[in-house]
N, C-alpha and C positions, 0 to 999 in steps of 0.2 A: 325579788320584787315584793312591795311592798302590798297584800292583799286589799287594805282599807282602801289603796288608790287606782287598783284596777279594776276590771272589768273581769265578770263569769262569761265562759260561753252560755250562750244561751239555749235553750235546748230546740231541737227544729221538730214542727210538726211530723207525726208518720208519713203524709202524703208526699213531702219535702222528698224525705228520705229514700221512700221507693221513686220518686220524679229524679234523683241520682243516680239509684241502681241502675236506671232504664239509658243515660245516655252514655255512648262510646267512648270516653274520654275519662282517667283514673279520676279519682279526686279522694286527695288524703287530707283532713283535719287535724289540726292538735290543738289543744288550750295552752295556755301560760306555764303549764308545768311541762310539755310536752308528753303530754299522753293524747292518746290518739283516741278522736269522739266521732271524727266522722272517717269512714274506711269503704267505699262503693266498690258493687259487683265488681266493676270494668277491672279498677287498681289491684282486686283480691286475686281477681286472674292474670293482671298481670304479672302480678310478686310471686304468684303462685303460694299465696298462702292465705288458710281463711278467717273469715274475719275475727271468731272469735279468739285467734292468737294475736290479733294485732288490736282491737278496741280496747280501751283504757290502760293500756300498757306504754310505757316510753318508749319511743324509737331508738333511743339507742339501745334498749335493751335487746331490740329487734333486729332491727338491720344492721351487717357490719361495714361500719366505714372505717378508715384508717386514723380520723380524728371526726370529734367531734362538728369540726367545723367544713369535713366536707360532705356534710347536709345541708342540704340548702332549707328544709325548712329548719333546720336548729337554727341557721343563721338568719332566717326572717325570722325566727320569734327571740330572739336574741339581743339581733343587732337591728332589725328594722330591713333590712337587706328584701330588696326585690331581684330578679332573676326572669326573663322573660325568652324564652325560644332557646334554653341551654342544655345542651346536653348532660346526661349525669349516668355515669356505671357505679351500681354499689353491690351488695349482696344480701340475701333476704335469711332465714335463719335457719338455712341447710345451705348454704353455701353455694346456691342457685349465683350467677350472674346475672345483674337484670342493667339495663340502658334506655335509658329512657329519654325524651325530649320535654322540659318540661315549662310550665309559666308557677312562678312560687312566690307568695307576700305577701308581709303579718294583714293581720285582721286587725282595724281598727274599728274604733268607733269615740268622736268627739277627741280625736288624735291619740287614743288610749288603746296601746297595742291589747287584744284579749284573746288571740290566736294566731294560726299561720296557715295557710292553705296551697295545698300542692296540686296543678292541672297537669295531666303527663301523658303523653301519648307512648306506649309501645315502639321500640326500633330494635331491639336485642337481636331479631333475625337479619336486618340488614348491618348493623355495626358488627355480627362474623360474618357478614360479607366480604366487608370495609376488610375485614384483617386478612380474608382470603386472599387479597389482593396482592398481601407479600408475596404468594405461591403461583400468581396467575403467571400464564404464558398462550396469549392468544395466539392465532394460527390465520394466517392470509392465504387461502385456500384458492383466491378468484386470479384470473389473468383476463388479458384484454380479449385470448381467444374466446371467453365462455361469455362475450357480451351479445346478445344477439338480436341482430337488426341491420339493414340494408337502408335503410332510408336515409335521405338526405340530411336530417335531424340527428337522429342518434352517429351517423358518420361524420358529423362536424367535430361533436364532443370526444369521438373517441381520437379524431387528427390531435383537438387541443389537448388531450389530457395524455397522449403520447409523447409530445412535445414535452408535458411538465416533468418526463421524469428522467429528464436530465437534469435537473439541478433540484437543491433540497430548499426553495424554496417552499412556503404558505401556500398553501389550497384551501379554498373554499368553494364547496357544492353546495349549490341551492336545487331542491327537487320536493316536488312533493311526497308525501309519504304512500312507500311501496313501488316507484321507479328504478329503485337500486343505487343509489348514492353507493351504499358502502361499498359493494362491487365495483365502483371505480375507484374508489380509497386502494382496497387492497389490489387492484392491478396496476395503479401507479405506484405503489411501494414495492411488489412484486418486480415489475419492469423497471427500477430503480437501483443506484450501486449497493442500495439501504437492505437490496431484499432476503439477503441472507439476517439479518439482524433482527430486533423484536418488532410485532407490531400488533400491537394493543388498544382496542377501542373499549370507548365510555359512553354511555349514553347519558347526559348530562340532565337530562328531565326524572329518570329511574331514580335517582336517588335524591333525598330532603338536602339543604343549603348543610344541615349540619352535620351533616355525610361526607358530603360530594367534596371539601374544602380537603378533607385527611386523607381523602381517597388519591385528589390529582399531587398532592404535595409531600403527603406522609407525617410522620409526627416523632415524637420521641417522649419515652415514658415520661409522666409529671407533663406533661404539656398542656393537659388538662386534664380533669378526674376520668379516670378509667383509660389513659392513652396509653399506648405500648408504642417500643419502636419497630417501624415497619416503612420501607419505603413505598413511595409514592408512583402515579403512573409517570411521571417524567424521570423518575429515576429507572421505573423498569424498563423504560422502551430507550433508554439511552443508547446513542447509535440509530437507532430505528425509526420507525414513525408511529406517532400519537392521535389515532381518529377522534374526535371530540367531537357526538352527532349532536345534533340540536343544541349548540352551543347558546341559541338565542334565550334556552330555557335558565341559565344561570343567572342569577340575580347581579346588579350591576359593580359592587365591590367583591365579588367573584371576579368577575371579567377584568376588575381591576388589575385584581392580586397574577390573572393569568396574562395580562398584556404586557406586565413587569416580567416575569418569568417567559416569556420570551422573547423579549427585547437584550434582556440581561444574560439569556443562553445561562440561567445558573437559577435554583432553587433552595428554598431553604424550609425546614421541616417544620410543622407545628409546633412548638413546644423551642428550638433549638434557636442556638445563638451566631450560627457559621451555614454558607451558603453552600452548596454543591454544584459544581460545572455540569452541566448537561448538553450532549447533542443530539438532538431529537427535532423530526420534523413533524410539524401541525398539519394536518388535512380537518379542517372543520367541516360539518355541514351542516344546513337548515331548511328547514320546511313552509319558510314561507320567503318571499322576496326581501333579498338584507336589503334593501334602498328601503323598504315600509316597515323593514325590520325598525330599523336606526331611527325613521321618524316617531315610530311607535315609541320608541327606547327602550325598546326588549333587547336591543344587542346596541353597544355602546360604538360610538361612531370611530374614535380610537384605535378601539381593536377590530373594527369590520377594516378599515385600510390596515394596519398589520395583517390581516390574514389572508385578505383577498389580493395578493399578489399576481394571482393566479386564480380565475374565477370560473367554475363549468356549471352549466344551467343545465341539468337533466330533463328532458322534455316530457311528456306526460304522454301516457301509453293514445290519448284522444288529439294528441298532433302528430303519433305516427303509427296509425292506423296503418299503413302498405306494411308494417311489421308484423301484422297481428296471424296470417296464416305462418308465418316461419315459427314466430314466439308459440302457438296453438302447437305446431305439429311436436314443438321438442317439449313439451308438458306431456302431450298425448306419450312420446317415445319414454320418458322417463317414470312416470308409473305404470307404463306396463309392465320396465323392466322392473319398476318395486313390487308392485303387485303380482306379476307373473301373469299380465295378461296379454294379448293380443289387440287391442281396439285398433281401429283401422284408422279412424279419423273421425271428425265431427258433421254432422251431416249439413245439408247446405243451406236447411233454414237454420238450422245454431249458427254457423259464418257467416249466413245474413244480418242474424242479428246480432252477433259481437262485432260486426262493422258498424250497426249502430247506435248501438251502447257506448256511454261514454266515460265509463272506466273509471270513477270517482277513486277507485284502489290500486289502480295503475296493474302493472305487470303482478304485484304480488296476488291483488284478485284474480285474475285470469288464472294464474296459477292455483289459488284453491278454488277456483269454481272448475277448472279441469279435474284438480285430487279430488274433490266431493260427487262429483256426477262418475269418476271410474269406481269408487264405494258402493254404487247403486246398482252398475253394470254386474248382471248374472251370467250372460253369455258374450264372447268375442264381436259385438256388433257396436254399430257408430252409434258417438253420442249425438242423441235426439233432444228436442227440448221438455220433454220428461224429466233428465236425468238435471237439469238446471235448478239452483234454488228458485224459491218460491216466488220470490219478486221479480226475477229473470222471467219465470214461465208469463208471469199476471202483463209485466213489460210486454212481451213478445206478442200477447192476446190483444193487447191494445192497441202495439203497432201497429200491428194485422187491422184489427176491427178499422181505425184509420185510414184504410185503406179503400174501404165500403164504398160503394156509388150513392151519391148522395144528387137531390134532384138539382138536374144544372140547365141554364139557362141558356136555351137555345140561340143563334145571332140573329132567325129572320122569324121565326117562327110564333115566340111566347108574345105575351101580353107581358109589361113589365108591372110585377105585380109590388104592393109596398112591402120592405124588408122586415117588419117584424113578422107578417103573414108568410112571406119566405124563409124566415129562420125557424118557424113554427113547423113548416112543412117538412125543412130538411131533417126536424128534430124528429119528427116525428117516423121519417123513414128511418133513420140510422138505427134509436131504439129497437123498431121493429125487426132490423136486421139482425142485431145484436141478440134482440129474444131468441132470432131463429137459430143463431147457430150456437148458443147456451140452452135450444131445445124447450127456452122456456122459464127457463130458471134466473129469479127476480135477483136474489142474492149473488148471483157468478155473472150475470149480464153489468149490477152495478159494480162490482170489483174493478172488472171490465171498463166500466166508462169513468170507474175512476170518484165515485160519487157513494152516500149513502142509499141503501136500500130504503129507507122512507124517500127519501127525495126522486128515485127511479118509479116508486111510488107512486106520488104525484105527479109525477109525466105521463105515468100511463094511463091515468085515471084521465087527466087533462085533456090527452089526445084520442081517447078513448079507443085505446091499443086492443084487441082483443073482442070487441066488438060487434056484431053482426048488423 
């Protein structure tokens, strides 16, 4: 390059520089020669190297890549090359492996390239995830016996989802999060001719787009910078079944590429030029309704009719409440036996109020708000509402206080008095009652009704609570 006709970097103020160091995200510089002028915190920890080995030094002197040109900032200050959400493996100058996600593109200014600028987020612990994948062999541990519940609700789903595994159709479960989707995954695979063979689930929201694509399909080295060959989860679970939760979380030429590979019963690897046969059955699930899904178009309407062949609504633990003492009791049974204790049961204000609680967490809450209150327990005796988290006890105080007799209108007796002077009256009983069984206490009274302490405050000052 011709110096007379380019551009210097320019140099950046100190406050620039440390307003760098301070946000989460690498950020690598280089001028027109490729040496490197700007090198932040974030980047230095991620290379694992510090900066003064890397400022004003050339990258390639630094980092090993296999050519020059698979840097991507050599190739934006180069060729003009931008690069936006792409993955990149190279090695730093111990031979560290680093991968990274990154956005890369020369610096201009008045069309005149005078640098190259690298944004990069960290993924080196999830991409040896990605490669553990060759090695996984998940384990379907659940059956239909360990489903537990009586009710009407949860016995419909278990008839349909008994039904489905007779044949290797598509499943898709819609539940909310912490119902137990995947437990009926693995007891229809279980209960299936499939259940000796693999069955591998993905959580499809856990990992980035530029993950998730090498994880469900595999790759083969050269398929892109840093790729090895390893197969994919449709190659592992071949023969068996494929859970894929929260399928709605995949971006929509994801879903593409997954509506083709199972339509076509055959896959083909990152990087490669030849498909492979696969048979594998799809059990998807999602956490919000696919009919709102699809309008949404979080989940592509295409593959919602390919999957949903077969479709089971898991019900939420606050439509079958008549399950909640069987579900309690075998929570209660099974960290005793963890813990090695005795508890007997939960006492009958705790069962009053998880009858009416309504379970935003489903079965998996109940389940750690059981493990977390037997943690507390010191001696063999039932759980009290003591032993409940914090917002369960403040809940339970309120239901109760709710409860209060508040002044009520006689049929033959009163004077009908006007309703602001009656809603003043009743206010003013309730608080008082409330003082009395907080003994007083301004702070724990307003927790209690749900309000700030200045605002309890001025009701009492109002009503003039306290008084003689």
């Amino acid at each position: 390059m011709n110096d007379s006709h380019t551009k210097k970097m320019p140099e950046l103020h100190p406050a620039y520089l440390q307003l760098l160091d301070s946000i989460d995200v690498g950020i690598h510089v280089v001028d027109l020669d490729g040496l490197s002028v700007i090198y932040n915190r974030r980047m230095a920890e991620m290379e694992d190297m510090p900066k003064e080995e890397v400022l004003n030094r050339n990258i390639l002197d630094i980092f090993m890549f296999n050519s020059a040109e698979d840097s991507r900032l050599w190739q934006a200050l180069q060729h003009g090359r931008s690069h936006r959400n792409e993955k990149q493996t190279y090695f730093n100058n111990k031979g560290l492996e680093i991968t990274t996600v990154n956005d890369t593109f020369p610096l201009q200014l008045n069309t005149e390239t005078f640098g190259a600028v690298e944004i990069a987020r960290d993924i080196t612990k999830l991409e040896r995830m990605s490669r553990e994948t060759g090695r996984r062999k998940d384990e379907a541990k659940f059956t239909f016996d360990q489903i537990i519940g009586k009710s009407d609700a949860i016995q419909t789903v278990m008839t349909n989802a008994k039904r489905a595994t007779r044949t290797s159709s598509s499943v898709l479960i819609y539940g909310e999060t912490g119902t137990g989707k995947e437990l009926f995954a693995q007891s229809i695979h279980n209960s299936s001719d499939r259940g000796s063979k693999p069955f591998i689930s993905q959580n499809c929201a856990a990992l980035p787009d530029s993950l998730i694509e090498g994880i469900l399909f595999g790759s083969v080295k050269g398929g892109f910078t840093g790729a090895t060959n390893h197969p994919g989860l449709f190659e592992q679970a071949d023969g068996g079944t494929l859970m894929l939760d929260e399928i709605n979380s995949l971006n929509p030429s994801l879903q593409a590429k997954l509506l083709r590979v199972i339509q076509e019963k055959s896959v083909r690897r990152i990087g490669d030029t030849k498909s492979k046969d696969v048979n594998v059955r799809i059990i998807a699930t999602v956490n919000e309704d696919p009919i709102t899904a699809v309008k949404n178009k979080s989940l592509r309407e295409d593959l919602y009719y390919r999957l949903s062949v077969v479709t089971l609504m898991i019900p939420p633990l606050r439509d079958r409440k008549e399950d909640l003492p069987v579900l309690t009791d075998h929570f209660v049974n099974k960290f005793n036996d963890l813990f090695q204790l005795s508890v007997p049961y939960v006492a009958a204000d705790v069962e009053e109020f998880f009858s009416s609680y309504e379970w935003p967490g489903n079965i998996r809450e109940l389940e750690h708000v059981i493990e977390g209150a037997m943690n507390l327990i010191s001696h063999d005796e039932p759980i009290g509402l003591d032993f409940l988290p914090l917002h369960m006890q403040n809940k339970a105080s309120v239901s109760t206080a709710s409860a209060l007799d508040v002044p009520a209108l006689q049929p033959n007796n009163d004077t009908i008095r006007p309703l602001q002077e009656y809603i003043e009256s009743a206010e003013k009983h309730y608080i008082e009652e409330v003082l009395r069984r907080t003994e007083g206490n301004i702070t724990q009274a307003a927790s209690l009704l749900g309000i700030k302490r200045q605002s309890l405050q001025y009701r009492i000052n109002k009503h003039r609570i306290g008084e003689q």
